[in-house]
Backbone as numpy.savetxt, mean C-alpha at the origin, in Angstrom:
# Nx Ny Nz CAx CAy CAz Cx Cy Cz
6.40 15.95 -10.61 5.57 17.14 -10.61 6.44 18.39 -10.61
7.45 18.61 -9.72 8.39 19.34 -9.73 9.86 19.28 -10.45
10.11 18.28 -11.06 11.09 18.14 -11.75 12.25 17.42 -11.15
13.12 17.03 -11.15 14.47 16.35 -10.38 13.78 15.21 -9.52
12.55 14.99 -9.75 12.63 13.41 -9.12 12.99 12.35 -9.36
13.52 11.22 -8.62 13.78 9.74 -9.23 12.78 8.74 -9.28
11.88 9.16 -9.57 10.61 7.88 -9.77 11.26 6.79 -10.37
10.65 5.79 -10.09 10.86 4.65 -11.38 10.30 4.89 -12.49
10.40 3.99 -13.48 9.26 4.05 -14.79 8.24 3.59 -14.13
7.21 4.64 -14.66 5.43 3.84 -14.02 4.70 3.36 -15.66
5.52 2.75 -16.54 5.32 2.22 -17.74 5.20 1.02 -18.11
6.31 0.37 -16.76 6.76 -1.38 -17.27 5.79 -2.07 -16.15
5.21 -2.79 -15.36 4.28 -3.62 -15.02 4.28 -5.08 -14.46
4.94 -5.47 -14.02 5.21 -7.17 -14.18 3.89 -7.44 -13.77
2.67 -7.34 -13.23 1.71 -7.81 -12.79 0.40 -7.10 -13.75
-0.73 -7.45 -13.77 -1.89 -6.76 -13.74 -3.20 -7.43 -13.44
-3.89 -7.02 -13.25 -5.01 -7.57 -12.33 -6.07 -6.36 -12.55
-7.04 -7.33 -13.71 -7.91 -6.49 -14.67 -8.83 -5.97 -14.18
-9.58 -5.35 -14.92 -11.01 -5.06 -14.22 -12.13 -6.13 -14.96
-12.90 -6.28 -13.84 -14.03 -7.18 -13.53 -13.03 -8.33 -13.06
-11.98 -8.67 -12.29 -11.32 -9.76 -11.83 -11.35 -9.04 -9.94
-11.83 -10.18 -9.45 -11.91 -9.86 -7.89 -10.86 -11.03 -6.86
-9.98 -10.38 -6.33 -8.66 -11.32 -5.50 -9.01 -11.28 -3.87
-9.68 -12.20 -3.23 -9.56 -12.16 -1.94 -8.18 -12.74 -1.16
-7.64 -11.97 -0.93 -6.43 -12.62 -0.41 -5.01 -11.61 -0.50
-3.91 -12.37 0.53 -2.94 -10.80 0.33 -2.27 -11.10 -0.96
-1.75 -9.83 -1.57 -0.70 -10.26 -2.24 0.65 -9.65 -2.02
1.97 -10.38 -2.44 2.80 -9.93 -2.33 3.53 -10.28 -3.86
3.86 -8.84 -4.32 4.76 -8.58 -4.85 6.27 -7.63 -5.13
6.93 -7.44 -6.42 8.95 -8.29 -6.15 8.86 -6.89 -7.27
7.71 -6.71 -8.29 8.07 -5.44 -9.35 6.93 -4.68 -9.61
6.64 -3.93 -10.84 5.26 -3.57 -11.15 3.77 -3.78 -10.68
3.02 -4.08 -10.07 1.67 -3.88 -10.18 0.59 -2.66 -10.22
-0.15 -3.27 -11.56 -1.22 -2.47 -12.33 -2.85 -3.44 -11.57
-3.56 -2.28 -11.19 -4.60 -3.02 -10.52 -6.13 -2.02 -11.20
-6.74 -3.00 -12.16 -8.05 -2.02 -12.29 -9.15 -2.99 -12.10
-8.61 -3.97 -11.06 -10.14 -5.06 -10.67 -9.98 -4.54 -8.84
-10.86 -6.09 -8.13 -10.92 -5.12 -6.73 -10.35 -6.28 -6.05
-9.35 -5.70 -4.78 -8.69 -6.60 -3.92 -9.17 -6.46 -3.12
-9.48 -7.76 -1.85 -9.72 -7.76 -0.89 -8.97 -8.51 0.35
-7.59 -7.47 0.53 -6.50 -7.86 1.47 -5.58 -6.69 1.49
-4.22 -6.97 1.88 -3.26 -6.57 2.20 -2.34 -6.95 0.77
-2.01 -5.27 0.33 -0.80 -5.63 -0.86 0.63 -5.29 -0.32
1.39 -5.94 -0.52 2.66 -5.76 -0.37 3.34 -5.78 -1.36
4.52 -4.96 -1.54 5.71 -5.14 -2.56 7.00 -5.08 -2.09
7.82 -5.87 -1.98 8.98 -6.17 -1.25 10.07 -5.01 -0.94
9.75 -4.51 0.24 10.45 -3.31 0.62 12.17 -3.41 -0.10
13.07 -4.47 -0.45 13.89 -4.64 -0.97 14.30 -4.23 -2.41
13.21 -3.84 -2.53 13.09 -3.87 -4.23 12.38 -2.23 -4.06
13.68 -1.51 -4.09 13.25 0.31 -4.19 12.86 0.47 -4.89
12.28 -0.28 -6.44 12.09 0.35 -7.66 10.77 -0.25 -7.24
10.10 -0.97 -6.71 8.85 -1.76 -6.66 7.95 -0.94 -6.67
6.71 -0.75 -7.68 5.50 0.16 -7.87 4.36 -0.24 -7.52
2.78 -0.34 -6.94 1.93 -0.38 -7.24 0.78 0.85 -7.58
0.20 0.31 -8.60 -0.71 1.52 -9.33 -1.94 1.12 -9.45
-2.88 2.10 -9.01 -4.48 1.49 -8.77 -4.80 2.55 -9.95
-5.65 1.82 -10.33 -6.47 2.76 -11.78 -7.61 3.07 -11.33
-8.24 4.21 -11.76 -9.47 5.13 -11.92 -10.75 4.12 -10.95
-10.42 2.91 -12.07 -11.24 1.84 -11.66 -11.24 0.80 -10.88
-9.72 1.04 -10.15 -9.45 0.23 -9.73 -9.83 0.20 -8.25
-9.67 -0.83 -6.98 -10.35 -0.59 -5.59 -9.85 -1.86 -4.73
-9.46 -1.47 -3.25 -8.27 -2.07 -2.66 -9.36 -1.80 -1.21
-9.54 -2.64 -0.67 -10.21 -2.75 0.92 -8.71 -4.30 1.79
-8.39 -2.53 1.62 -7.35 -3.48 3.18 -5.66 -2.46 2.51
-4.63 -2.70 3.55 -3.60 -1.88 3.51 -2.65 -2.04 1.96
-1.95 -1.07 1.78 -1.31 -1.16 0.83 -0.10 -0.51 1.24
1.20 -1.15 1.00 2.78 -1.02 1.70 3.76 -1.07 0.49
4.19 -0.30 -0.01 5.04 -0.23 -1.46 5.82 0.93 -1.50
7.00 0.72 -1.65 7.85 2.22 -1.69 7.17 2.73 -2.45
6.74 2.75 -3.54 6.55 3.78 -4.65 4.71 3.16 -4.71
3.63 4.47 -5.04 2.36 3.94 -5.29 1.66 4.77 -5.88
1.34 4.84 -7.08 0.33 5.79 -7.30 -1.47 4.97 -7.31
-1.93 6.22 -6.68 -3.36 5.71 -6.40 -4.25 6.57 -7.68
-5.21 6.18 -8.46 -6.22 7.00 -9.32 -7.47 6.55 -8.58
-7.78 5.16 -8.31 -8.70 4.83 -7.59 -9.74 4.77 -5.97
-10.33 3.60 -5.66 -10.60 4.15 -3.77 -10.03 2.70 -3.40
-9.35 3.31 -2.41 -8.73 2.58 -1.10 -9.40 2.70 0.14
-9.92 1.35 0.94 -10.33 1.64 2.14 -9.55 0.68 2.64
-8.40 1.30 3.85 -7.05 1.18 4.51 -6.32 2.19 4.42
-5.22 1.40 4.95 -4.06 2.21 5.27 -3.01 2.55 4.36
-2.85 3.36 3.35 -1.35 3.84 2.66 0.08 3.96 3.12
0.81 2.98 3.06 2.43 2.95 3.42 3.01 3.28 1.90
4.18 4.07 2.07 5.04 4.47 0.37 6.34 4.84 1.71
7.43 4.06 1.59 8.77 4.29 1.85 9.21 5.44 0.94
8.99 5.60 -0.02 9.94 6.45 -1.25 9.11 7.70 -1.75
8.04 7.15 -2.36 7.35 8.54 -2.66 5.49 7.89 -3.06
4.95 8.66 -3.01 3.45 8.28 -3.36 2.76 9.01 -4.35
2.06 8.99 -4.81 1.20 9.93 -6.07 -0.61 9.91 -6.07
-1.32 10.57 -5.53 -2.27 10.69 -5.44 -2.95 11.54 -6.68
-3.69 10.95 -7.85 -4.14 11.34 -8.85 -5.71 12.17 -8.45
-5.88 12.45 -9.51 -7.50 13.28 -8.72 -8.37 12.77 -8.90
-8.64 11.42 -8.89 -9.95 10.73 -8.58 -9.66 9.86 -7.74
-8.66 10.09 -6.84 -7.91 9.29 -5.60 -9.28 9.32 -4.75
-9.22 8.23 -3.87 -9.91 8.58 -2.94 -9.61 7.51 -1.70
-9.17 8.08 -0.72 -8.43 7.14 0.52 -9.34 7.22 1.73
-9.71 6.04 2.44 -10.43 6.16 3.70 -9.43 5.37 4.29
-8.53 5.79 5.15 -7.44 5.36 6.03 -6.30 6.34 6.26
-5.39 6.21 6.52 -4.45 6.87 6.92 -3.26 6.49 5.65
-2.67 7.64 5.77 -1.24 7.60 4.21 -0.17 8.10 5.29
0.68 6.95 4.92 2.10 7.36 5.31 3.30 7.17 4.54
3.81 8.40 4.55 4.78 8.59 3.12 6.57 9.70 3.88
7.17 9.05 2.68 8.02 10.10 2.23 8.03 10.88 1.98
7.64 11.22 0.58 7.11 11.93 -0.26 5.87 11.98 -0.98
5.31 12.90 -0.99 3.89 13.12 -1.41 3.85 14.15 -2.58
2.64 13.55 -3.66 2.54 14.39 -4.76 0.52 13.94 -4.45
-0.18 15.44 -4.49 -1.45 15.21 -4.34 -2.29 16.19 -4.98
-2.99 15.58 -5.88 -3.01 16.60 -7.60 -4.78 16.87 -6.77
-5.28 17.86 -7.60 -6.56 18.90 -6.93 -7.68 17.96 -7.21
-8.92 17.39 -6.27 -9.60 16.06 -6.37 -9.61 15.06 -5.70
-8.22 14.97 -4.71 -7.57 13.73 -4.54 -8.44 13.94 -3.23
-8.88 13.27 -2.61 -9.28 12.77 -1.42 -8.76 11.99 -0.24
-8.75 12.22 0.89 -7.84 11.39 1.72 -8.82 11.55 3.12
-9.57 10.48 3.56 -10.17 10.40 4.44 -9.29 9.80 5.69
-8.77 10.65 6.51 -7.57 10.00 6.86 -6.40 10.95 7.84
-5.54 10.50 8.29 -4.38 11.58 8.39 -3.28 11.24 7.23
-2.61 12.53 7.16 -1.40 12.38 6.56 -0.11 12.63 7.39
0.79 11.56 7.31 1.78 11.23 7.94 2.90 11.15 7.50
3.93 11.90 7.70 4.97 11.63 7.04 6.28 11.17 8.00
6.66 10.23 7.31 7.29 8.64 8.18 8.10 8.63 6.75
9.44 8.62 7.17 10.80 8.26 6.24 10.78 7.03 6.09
10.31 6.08 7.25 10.19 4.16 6.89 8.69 4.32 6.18
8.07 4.27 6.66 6.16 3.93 6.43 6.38 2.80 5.79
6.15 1.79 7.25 6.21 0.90 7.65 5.25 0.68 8.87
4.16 -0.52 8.50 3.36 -0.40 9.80 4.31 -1.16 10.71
3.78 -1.23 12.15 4.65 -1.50 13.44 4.89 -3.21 13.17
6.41 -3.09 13.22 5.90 -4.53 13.17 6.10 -5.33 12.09
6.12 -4.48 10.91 6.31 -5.55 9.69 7.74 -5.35 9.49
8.12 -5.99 8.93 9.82 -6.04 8.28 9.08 -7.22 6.95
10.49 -6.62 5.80 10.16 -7.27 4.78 10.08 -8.27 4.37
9.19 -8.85 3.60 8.10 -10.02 3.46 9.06 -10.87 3.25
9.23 -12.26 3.23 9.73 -13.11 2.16 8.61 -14.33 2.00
8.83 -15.25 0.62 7.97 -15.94 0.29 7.27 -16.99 2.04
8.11 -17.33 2.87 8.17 -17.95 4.39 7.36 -16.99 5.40
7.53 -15.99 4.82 6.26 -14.99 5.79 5.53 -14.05 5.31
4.59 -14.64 5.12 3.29 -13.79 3.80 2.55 -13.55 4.68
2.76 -13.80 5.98 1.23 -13.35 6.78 1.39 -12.34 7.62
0.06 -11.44 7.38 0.30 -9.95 8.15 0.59 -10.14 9.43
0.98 -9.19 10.21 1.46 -9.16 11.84 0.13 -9.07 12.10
0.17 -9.66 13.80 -0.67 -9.76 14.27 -0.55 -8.47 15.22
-1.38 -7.63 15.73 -1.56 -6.63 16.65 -1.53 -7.29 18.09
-0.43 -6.78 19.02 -0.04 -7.08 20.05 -1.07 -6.47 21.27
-1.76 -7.34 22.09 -3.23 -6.81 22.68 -2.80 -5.90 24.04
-1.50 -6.45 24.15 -0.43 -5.57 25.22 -0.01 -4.30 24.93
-0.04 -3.71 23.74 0.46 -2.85 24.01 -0.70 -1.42 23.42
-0.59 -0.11 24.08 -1.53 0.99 23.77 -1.09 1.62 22.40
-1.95 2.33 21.89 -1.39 3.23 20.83 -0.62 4.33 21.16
-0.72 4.63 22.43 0.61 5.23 22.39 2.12 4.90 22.59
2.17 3.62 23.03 2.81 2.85 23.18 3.69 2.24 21.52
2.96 1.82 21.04 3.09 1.75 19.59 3.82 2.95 18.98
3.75 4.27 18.90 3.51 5.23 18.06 3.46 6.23 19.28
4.81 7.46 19.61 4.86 8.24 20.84 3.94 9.39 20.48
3.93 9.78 19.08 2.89 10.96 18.81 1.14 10.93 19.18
1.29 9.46 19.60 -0.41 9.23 19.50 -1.40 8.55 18.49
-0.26 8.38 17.09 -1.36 7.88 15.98 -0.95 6.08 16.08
-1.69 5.74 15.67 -2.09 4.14 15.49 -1.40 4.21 14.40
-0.74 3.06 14.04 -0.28 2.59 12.88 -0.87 0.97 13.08
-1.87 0.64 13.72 -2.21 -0.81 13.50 -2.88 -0.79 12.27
-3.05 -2.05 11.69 -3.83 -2.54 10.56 -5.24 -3.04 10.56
-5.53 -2.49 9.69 -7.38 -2.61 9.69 -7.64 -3.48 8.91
-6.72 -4.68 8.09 -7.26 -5.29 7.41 -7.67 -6.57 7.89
-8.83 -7.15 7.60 -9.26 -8.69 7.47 -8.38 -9.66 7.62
-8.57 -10.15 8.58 -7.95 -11.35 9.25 -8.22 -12.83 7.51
-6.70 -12.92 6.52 -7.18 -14.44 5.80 -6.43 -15.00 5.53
-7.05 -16.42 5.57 -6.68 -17.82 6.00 -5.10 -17.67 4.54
-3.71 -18.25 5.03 -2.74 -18.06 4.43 -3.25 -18.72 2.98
-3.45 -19.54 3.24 -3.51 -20.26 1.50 -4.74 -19.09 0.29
-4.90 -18.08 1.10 -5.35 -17.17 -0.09 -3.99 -15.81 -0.73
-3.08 -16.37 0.00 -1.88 -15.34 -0.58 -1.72 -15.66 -2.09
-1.32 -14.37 -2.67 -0.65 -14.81 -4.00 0.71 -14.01 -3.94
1.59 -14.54 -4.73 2.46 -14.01 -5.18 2.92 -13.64 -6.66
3.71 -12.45 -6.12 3.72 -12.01 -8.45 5.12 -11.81 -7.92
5.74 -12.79 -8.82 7.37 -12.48 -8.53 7.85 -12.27 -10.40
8.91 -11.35 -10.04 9.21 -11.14 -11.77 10.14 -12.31 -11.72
């Protein structure tokens, strides 16, 4: 938006996941994902992989967290937004959860039902990066308070749906 950024290419794709196609279950992916059908889980893209994108289209729609260095949203998200690197909120964005970013680009339209947080990791509490041996979200520790968690006061727990592991997928390039 401003010029001198290092985005990745938001051109190349290793995944896509069409519209009228519906995924209950998390996924984790390693490069690209293009999403204009509707998920119902937790997306991940392997914090290891700085170039790793996910991109929700116009049409696209995500109920449960989404954790990816790099993400541009066009679509609605109900969860939580994690972007380690940078995020892109298009103007038919529309977020009911909380965004936690690096960097933020948020074009006039964009919607964010939510706080905005800016966190150099954005990383919920708790996770460290995925590998194929641990696809399953953290569990929220019943011991401890949100402030406890998080000294400012905000929750970073996860709001997504508790599902059974054998609905994971993986998109590895």
């Amino acid at each position: 938006m401003f010029g001198g950024s290092k985005k990745p290419s938001s051109n190349h794709f290793d995944t896509l996941i069409a519209k009228g196609t519906e995924i209950n279950g998390n996924i984790v992916a390693s490069g690209g994902l293009h999403i204009d059908g509707k998920i119902v889980g937790r997306i991940t893209a392997q914090p290891e992989n700085k170039n790793a994108v996910v991109r929700l289209s116009e049409v696209g729609e995500v109920e449960g967290d989404i954790i990816a260095p790099h993400v541009i949203i066009n679509g609605k998200v109900h969860g939580d937004v994690y972007s380690s690197e940078h995020i892109e909120l298009a103007a038919k964005a529309s977020i009911t959860g909380n965004v936690y970013y690096n960097l933020i680009e948020m074009a006039m339209g964009a919607e964010v039902n939510g706080s905005l947080v800016h966190d150099k990791e954005a990383l919920p509490a708790g996770v460290t990066p995925l590998t194929k041996a641990t696809q399953e979200p953290p569990k929220a520790s019943a011991n401890k308070t949100n402030d406890q968690e998080n000294p400012k006061g905000k929750s970073k727990a996860s709001r997504t749906p508790e599902l059974p592991p054998e609905a994971s997928i993986s998109a590895n390039s």
